[in-house]
ZAMARGU-4260 file (C-alpha; in steps of 0.2 Angstrom, whole numbers, plus 5000, padded with zeros to 4 digits):
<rodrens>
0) 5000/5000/5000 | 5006/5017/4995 | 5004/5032/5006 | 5005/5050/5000 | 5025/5053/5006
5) 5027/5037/4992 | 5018/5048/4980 | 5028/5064/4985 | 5045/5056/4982 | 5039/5044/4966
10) 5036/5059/4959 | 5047/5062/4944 | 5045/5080/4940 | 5052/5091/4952 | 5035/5105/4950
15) 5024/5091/4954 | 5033/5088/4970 | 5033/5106/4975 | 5015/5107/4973 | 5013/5092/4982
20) 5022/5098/4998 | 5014/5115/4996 | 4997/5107/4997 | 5003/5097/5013 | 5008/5113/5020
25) 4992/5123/5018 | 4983/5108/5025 | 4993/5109/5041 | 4991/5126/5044 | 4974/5124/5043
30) 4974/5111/5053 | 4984/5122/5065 | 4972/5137/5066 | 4957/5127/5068 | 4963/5112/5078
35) 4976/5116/5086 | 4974/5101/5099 | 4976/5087/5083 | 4993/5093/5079 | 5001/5097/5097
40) 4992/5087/5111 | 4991/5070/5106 | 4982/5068/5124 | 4971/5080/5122 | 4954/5069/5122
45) 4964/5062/5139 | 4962/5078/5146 | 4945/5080/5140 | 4941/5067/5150 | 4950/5068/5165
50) 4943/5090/5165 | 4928/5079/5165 | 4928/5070/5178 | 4937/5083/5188 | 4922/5095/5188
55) 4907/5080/5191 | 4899/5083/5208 | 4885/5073/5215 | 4868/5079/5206 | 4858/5076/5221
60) 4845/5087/5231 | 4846/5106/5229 | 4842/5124/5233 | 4846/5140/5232 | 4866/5134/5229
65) 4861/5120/5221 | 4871/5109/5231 | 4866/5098/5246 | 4879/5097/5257 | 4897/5105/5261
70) 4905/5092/5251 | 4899/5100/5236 | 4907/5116/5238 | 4920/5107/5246 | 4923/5096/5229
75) 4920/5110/5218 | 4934/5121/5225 | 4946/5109/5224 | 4944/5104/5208 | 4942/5122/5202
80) 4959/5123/5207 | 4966/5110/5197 | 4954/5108/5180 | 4962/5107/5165 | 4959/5123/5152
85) 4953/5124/5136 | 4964/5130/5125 | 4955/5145/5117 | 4960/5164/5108 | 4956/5177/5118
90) 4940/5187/5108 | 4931/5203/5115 | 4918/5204/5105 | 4907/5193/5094 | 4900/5201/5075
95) 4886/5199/5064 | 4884/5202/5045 | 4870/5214/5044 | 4869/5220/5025 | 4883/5214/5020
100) 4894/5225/5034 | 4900/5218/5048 | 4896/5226/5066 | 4899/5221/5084 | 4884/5212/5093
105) 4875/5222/5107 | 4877/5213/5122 | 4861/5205/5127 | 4850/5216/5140 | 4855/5211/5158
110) 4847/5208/5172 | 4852/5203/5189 | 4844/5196/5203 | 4854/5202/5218 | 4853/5195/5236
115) 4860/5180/5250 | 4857/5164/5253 | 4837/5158/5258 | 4829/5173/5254 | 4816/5166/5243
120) 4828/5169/5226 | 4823/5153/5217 | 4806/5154/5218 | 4807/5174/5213 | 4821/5168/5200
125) 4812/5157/5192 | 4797/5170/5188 | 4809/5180/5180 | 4819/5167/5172 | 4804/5162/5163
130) 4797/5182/5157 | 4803/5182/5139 | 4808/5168/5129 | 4829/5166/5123 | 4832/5170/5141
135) 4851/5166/5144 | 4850/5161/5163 | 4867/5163/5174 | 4861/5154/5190 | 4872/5157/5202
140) 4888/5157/5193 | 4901/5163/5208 | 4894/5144/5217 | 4914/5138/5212 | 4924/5150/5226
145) 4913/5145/5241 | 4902/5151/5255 | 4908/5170/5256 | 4901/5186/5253 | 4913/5195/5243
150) 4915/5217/5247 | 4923/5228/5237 | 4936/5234/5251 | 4940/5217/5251 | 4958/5213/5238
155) 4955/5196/5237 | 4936/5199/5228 | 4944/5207/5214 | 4945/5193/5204 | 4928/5188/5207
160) 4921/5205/5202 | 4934/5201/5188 | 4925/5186/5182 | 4906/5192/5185 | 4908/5207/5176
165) 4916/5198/5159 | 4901/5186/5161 | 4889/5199/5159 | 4900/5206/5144 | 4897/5187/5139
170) 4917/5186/5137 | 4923/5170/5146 | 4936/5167/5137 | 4948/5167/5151 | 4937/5159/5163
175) 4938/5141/5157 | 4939/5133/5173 | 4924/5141/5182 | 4913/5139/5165 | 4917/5120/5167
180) 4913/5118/5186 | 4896/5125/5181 | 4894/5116/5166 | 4895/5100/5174 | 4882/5101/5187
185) 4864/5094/5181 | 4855/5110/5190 | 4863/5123/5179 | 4860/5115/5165 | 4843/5112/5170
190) 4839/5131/5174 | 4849/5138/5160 | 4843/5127/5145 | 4845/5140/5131 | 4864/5137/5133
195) 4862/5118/5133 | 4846/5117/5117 | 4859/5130/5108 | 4873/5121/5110 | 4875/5111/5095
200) 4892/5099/5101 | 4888/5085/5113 | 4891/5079/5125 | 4885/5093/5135 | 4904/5099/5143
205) 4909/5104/5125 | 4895/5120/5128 | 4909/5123/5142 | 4923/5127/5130 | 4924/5147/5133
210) 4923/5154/5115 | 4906/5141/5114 | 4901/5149/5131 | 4901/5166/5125 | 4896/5165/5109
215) 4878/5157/5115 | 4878/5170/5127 | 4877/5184/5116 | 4864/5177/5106 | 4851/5178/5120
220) 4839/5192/5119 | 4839/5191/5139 | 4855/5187/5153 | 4846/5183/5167 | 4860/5182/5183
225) 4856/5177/5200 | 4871/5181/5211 | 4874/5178/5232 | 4892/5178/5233 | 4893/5200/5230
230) 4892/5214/5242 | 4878/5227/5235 | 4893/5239/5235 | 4898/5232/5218 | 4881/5236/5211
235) 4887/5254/5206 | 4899/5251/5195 | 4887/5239/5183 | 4877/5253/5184 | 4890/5264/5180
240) 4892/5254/5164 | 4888/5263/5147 | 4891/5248/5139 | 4877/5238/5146 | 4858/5236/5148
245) 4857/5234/5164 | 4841/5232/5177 | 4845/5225/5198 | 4832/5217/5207 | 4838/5217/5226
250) 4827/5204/5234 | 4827/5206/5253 | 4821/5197/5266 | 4818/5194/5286 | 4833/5191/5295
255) 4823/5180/5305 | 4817/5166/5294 | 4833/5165/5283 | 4845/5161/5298 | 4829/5148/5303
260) 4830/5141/5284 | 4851/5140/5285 | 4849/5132/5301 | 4845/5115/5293 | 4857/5115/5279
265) 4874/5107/5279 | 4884/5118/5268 | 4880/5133/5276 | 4895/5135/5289 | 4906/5149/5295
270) 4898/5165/5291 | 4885/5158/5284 | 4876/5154/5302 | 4886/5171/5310 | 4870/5178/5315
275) 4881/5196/5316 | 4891/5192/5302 | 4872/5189/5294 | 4867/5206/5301 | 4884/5215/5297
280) 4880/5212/5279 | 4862/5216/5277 | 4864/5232/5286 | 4878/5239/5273 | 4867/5232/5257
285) 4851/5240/5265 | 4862/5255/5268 | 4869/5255/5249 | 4853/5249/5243 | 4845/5269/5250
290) 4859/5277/5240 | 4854/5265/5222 | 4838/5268/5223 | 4840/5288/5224 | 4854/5286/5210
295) 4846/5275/5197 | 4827/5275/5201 | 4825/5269/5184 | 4837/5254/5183 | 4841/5248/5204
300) 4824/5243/5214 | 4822/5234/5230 | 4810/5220/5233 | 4806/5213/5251 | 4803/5194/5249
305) 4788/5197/5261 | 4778/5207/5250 | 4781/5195/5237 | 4775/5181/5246 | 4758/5190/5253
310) 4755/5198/5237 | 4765/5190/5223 | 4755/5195/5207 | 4752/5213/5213 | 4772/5214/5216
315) 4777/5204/5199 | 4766/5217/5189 | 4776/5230/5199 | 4790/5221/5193 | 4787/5219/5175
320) 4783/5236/5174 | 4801/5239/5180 | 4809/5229/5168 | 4797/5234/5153 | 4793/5217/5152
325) 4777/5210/5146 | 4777/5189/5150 | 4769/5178/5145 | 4754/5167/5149 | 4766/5153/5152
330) 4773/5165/5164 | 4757/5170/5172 | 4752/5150/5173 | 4768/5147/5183 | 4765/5161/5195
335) 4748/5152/5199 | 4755/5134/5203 | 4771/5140/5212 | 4758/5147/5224 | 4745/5137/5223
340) 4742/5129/5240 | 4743/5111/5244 | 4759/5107/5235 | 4775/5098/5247 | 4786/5110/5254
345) 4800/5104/5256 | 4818/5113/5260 | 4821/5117/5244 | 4806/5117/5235 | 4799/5132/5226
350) 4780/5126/5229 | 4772/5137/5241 | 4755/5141/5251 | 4764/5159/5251 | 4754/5166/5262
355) 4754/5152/5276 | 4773/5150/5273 | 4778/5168/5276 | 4777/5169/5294 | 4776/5149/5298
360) 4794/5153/5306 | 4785/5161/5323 | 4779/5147/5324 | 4794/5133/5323 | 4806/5145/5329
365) 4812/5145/5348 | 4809/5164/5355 | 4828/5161/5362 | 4835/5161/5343 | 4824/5173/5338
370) 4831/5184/5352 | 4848/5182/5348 | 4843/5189/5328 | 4835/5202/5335 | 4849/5209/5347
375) 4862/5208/5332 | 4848/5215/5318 | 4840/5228/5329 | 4841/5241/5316 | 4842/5228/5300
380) 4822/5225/5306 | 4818/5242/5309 | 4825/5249/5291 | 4816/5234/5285 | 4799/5238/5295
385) 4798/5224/5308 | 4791/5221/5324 | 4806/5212/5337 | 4795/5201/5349 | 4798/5204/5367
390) 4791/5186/5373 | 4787/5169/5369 | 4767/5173/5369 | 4769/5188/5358 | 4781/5179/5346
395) 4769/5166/5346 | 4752/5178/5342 | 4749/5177/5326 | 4735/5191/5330 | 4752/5203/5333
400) 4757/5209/5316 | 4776/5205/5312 | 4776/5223/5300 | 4776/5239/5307 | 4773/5250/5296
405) 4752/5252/5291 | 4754/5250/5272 | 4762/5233/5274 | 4751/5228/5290 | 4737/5232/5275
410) 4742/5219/5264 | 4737/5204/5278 | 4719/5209/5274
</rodrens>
């Protein structure tokens, strides 16, 4: 059997042979551009694999971290740290032929859902997730560096501002390693299907390789991103920025029924369960929230998760109004059964009897914890309108109002 180097040297013209070889080296050069990976790094399906494995977590039970124990985070972080990259060309921004010219692709409008752990964000989330159709959803995408609140005064958080920032701008490409940690988990592929149903290489951890990434990202007519892991404090400088469509939900809940909801979870640990560190952080994001909504009425507004819950479909108008969005039915539908009462309610299920489920934590809650939230969140529940309970019986007498203020006692009636 003859191979083509047998051609090459049986050829007796010398032209022919130096057409031959110059064929040979236009093929490997294209080879090189566009597969780089078949020419140098014969192991690079080993890698593949092994990046793979490195990023699979268990897809069990999960909620707002979609995670179901510290092990999870634990995993994650560690294999953060030593994934394998995917060898890509740094690219700032994607193009599209539009009569015949070519022009730089808007980045798709952005809207973030901004907040901490158990304060009601998946079931909030999945409402706006679910308002207009091509909705790129970035559910929790800071999930890979841990159970930490990240501040701007802080040196260490600038790479995750880093990071967070180029995902809005859609420009991953130097962010393989955290786009594959959240590839890999079935729950974000499960929240933010456009990326997986555009994604046309399987299996699904080629939709990881960052030019892939960001290229599906820009072609979303919405980026809907839920983030935990961020001080409000970083919210002015996406504001700030001319170069995006931006809209910040701040969801904000009771002090109260969120450290009774972290209570029962595993991987919240360390500050997580600090009821002062708890407090320390919802008094400066209440305080920064003030500032926003004064600066950018139009683009920064603040929900309370309480609201929501008593008097969802009037608060979700007021929220598509915000956005100038108009949803769907479908939307509408889902809005109906996520409240409709008598489905299981379980720690992480977005079900709920809202109205029943709001203040169910007076009644499971010992008025010893609920003291010890109180001494540390004094002024956290007074900016927020909150009664503090002086005794057991009160705490326990549904009859006594947990609101304060007469426009939000109004909406128990």
């Amino acid at each position: 059997m003859y191979t083509l180097s047998h051609y090459v040297v049986g050829a007796r013209h010398p032209t022919i042979q130096r057409c031959i070889l110059l064929a040979l080296v236009v093929i490997i050069c294209v080879l090189i551009i566009k597969r780089p990976d078949v020419i140098f790094d014969v192991d690079s399906e080993v890698n593949t694999i092994k990046s793979r494995r490195a990023y699979t977590i268990d897809d069990q039970t999960y909620g707002e971290d979609g995670t179901e124990d510290a092990n999870d985070y634990s995993n994650c972080n560690q294999e953060i740290g030593k994934g394998n990259s995917i060898p890509v060309q740094p690219q700032q921004n994607s193009t599209l032929q539009v009569q015949g010219k070519t022009t730089l692709k808007k980045y798709p409008r952005v809207v973030i859902l901004w907040t901490q752990w158990r304060s009601g964000s998946t079931f909030f989330g999945n409402l706006l997730a679910s308002a207009i159709p091509n909705t790129f959803y970035s559910y929790e995408p800071l999930l890979p560096l841990g159970i930490k609140i990240f501040r701007s005064d802080d040196g260490a958080s600038q790479d995750a501002f880093k990071y967070f920032n180029n995902l809005l701008h859609c420009n991953l490409y130097n962010h393989a390693k955290e786009i594959s940690g959240l590839v890999s988990l079935k729950f974000y592929r499960t929240y933010n299907h456009f990326l997986i149903e555009n994604c046309q290489e399987k299996p699904y951890m080629k939709c990881a390789e960052p030019s892939t990434y960001s290229n599906i990202c820009r072609k979303a007519d919405m980026h809907f991103v839920k983030v935990l892991r961020l001080g409000l404090d970083w919210a002015r400088r996406l504001l700030q920025d001319s170069s995006l469509d931006i809209r910040i939900i701040y969801l904000v809940r009771d002090p109260r029924p969120i450290m009774q909801s972290r209570d029962s979870i595993s991987w919240c640990e360390n500050d997580c369960k600090n009821v002062s560190r708890v407090c320390h952080h919802l008094r400066l994001d209440l305080l920064e929230s003030t500032k926003l909504q004064k600066d950018f009425p139009n683009r920064f507004a603040q929900i309370q998760y309480e609201h929501l819950s008593l008097k969802a479909e009037d608060t979700v108008r007021k929220v598509w109004k915000f956005l100038n969005i108009t949803p769907s039915q479908k939307t509408w539908n889902q809005l109906k059964v996520l409240t409709n009462a008598g489905r299981p309610s379980g720690t992480f299920n977005t079900y709920r009897h809202t109205v029943d489920h709001t203040f169910e934590w007076r009644s499971n809650m010992s008025f010893g914890m609920v003291k010890t939230i109180q001494d540390s969140c004094q002024d956290v529940l007074q900016m927020l309108g909150f009664k503090s309970f002086d005794n057991t019986q009160d705490l326990k007498n549904m009859k006594i109002p947990t609101f304060t203020k007469e426009e939000d006692i109004a909406l128990l009636a």
